[in-house]
Structures are given as structure tokens and as C-alpha cells.
NUVOVEX-88631 format. One record per residue (C-alpha): z negated, y negated, x; residue number from 1. Coordinates in nm, 3 decimals, decimal comma. Each point is the difference from the previous one (the first is absolute). Layout:
R        w        v        u  num
R        Z        Y        X  NUM
...
END
This chain:
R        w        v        u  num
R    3,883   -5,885   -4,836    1
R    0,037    0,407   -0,068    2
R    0,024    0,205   -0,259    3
R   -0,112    0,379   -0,001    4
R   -0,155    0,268   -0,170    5
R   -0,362    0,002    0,134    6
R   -0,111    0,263    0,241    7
R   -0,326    0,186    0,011    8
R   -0,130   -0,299    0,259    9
R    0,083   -0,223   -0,211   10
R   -0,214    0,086   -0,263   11
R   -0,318    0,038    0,263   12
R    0,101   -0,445    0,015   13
R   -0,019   -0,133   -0,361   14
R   -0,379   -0,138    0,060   15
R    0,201   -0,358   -0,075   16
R    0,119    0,147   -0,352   17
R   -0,394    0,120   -0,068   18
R   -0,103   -0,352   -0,121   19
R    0,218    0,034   -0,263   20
R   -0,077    0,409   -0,111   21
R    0,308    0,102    0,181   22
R   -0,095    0,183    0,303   23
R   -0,161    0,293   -0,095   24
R    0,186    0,034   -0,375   25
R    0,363   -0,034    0,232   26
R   -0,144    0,275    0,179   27
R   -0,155    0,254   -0,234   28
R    0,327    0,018   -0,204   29
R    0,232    0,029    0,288   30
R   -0,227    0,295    0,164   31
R   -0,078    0,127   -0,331   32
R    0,270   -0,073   -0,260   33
R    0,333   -0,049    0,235   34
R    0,032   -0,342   -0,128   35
R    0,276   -0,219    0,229   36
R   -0,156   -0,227    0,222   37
R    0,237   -0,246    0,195   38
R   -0,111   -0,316    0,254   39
R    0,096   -0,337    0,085   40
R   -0,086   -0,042    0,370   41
R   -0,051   -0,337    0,195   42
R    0,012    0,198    0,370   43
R   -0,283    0,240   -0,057   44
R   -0,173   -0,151   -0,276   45
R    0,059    0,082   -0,381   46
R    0,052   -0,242   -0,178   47
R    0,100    0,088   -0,323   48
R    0,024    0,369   -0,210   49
R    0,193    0,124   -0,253   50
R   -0,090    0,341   -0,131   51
R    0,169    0,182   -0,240   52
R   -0,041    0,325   -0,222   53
R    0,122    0,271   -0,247   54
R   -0,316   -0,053   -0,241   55
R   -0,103   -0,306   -0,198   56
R   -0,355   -0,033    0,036   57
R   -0,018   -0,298   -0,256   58
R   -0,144    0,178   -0,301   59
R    0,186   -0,290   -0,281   60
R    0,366    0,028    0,209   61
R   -0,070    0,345    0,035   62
R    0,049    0,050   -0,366   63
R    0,269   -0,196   -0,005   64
R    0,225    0,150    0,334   65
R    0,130    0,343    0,031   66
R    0,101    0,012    0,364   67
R    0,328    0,191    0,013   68
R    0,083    0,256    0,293   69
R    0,231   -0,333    0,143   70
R   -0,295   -0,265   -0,008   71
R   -0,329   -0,129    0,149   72
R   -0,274   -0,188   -0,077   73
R   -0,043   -0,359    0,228   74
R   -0,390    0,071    0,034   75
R   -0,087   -0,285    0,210   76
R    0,150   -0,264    0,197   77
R   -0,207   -0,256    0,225   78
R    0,034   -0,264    0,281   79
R   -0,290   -0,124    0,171   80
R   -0,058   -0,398   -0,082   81
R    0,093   -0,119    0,317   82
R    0,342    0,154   -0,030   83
R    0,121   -0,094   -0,345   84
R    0,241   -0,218   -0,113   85
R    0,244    0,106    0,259   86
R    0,236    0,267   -0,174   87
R   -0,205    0,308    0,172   88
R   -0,050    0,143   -0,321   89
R    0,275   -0,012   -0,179   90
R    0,183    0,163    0,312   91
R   -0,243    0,229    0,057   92
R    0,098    0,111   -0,405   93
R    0,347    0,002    0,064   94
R   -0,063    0,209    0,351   95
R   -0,208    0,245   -0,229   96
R    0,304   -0,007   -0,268   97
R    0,276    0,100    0,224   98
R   -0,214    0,267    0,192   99
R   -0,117    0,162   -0,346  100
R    0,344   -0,014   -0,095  101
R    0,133    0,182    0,291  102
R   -0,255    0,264   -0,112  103
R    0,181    0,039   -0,331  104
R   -0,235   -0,245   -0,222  105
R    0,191   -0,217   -0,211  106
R   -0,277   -0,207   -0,180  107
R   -0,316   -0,190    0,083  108
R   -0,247   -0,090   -0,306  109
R   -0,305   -0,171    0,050  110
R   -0,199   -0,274   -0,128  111
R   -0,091   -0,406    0,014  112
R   -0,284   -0,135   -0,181  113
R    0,126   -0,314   -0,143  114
R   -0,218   -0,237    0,185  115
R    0,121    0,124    0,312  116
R    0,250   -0,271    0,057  117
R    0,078    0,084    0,405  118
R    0,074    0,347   -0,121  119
R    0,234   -0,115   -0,239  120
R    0,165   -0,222    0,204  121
R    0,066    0,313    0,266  122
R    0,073    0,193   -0,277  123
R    0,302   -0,208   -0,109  124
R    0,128   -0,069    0,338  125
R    0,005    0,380    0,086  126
R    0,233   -0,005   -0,295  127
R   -0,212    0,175   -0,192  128
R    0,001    0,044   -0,377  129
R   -0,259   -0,026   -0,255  130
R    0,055    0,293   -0,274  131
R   -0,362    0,007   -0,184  132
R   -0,184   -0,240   -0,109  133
R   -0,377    0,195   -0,060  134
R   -0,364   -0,136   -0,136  135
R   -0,293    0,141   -0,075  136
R   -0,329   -0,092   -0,160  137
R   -0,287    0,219   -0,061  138
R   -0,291   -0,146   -0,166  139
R   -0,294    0,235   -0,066  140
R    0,167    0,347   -0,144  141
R    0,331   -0,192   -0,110  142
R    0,303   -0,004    0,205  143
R    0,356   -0,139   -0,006  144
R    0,249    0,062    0,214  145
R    0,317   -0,217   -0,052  146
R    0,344    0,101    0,172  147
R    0,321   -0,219   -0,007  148
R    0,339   -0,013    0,192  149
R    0,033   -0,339   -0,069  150
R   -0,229   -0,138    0,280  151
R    0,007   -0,381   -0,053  152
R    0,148   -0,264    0,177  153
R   -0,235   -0,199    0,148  154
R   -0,154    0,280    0,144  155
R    0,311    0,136    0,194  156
R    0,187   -0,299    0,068  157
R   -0,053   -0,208    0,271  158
R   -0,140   -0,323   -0,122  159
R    0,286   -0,328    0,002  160
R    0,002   -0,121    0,372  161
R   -0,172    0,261    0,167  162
R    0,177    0,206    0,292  163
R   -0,046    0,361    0,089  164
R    0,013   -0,027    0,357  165
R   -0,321   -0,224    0,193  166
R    0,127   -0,301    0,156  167
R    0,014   -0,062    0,373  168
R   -0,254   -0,084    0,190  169
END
């Protein structure tokens, strides 16, 4: 597997990302916006994207985040199906890490919905930390928006048992 920042030809072969919305959005704000956009590559074929910016497009977390000069916002990070479970993600993150940080950037924020227990998982294994822990309901013209450092347990933990690294096959 490689790791790289993705060149302009790389970007003309995300069709396999378009089922998903990726494609075309990985695209516009890396011609457009100067997001980040590094690849996982199987030979020639992407199979998994990472992309990364200096704006939070998330209009809840971006009331909550103020990037610093230092730090970027983890916009996206996907593998296709057929690819997960084997650790390409979470190195692709830490490939991402180290070449932001040679760049001077010395945070990442970003976010994980809750139910998103692979995410998680890669999350915690990429030694990440959790540092908010954000909801939001909006019901009619009423909104709340609830922010806490103390991000619970059994959401960050692993569960009793469970490893972070896929078994052999």
C-alpha cells in the first residue's frame, strides 16, 4: 500500500468515491478551496482518501472550533468497502499527521458522529483523543446546542474484549 498527497490525475480517478458523494465534492474543494487531499493506492487504484482543510465546513462544530494558525480541520476520511478492516485508514491518518506536521501543523480537529463505531475504533487506534463532546437539536425555530469536555466513556472507550487491530485472516 502507498501513501501520498494526490496529484492532479488523481483527482480525474475518484469515479469509485462518486457512489458515496465524494468524487466531485474531493475535487471542487481541492481545485477551489486548497483543501489537502492524500491517497491510499493498491498499484494504480485508490483505494481510500483522506482530505484535509483549513476551514470547518460543519456549520454546529464550526461554532464551536476556532482553527488556530497551527491546526487543520480532518474534512473527510474514506476507504472503499472492499478495503476496510485492514488498518489502511488509520495509516493513511497517521501518513497525513506526520506530513502536515512537517509542514508546521501541530493539531488535527475533526469530527465522529457517535454511531459511527468503525470511525471510532480508527480513531482510538490512531491514538487519537476525544476533547468535545457536541449535540444539537433543532426542533421548529428552537435550538440547543450542548458542549462538554467530558465526552463519556462508553463512547470513547473501547468496549471490554474488543481489540483495535482486525484479526488475521
Amino acid at each position: 500500500m502507498r501513501f501520498r498527497i494526490a496529484t492532479p490525475s488523481d483527482l480525474d480517478r475518484l469515479e469509485k468515491f462518486e457512489r458515496d458523494g465524494r468524487g466531485a465534492r474531493h475535487r471542487a474543494y481541492v481545485e477551489k478551496d486548497r483543501d489537502w487531499l492524500f491517497v491510499a493506492c493498491d498499484g494504480d487504484r485508490i483505494v481510500a482518501t483522506r482530505r484535509v482543510s483549513r476551514v470547518i465546513r460543519d456549520g454546529i462544530l464550526s461554532r464551536v472550533i476556532d482553527l488556530g494558525p497551527d491546526q487543520v480541520w480532518a474534512a473527510d476520511v474514506y476507504c472503499l468497502p472492499e478495503y476496510r478492516s485492514r488498518g489502511i485508514g488509520r495509516h493513511l491518518v497517521v501518513f497525513v499527521d506526520r506530513y502536515l506536521g512537517s509542514l508546521g501543523y501541530t493539531d488535527r480537529f475533526g469530527s465522529v458522529d457517535i454511531t459511527n463505531t468503525a470511525s471510532l475504533r480508527m480513531s482510538r487506534a490512531a491514538g487519537r483523543r476525544a476533547v468535545y463532546d457536541v449535540s444539537f437539536v433543532r426542533i421548529l425555530g428552537w435550538e440547543r446546542l450542548h458542549v462538554s469536555k467530558h465526552v463519556p466513556r462508553r463512547v470513547w472507550e473501547a468496549p471490554p474484549g474488543a481489540t483495535e487491530e482486525p484479526e488475521a485472516r
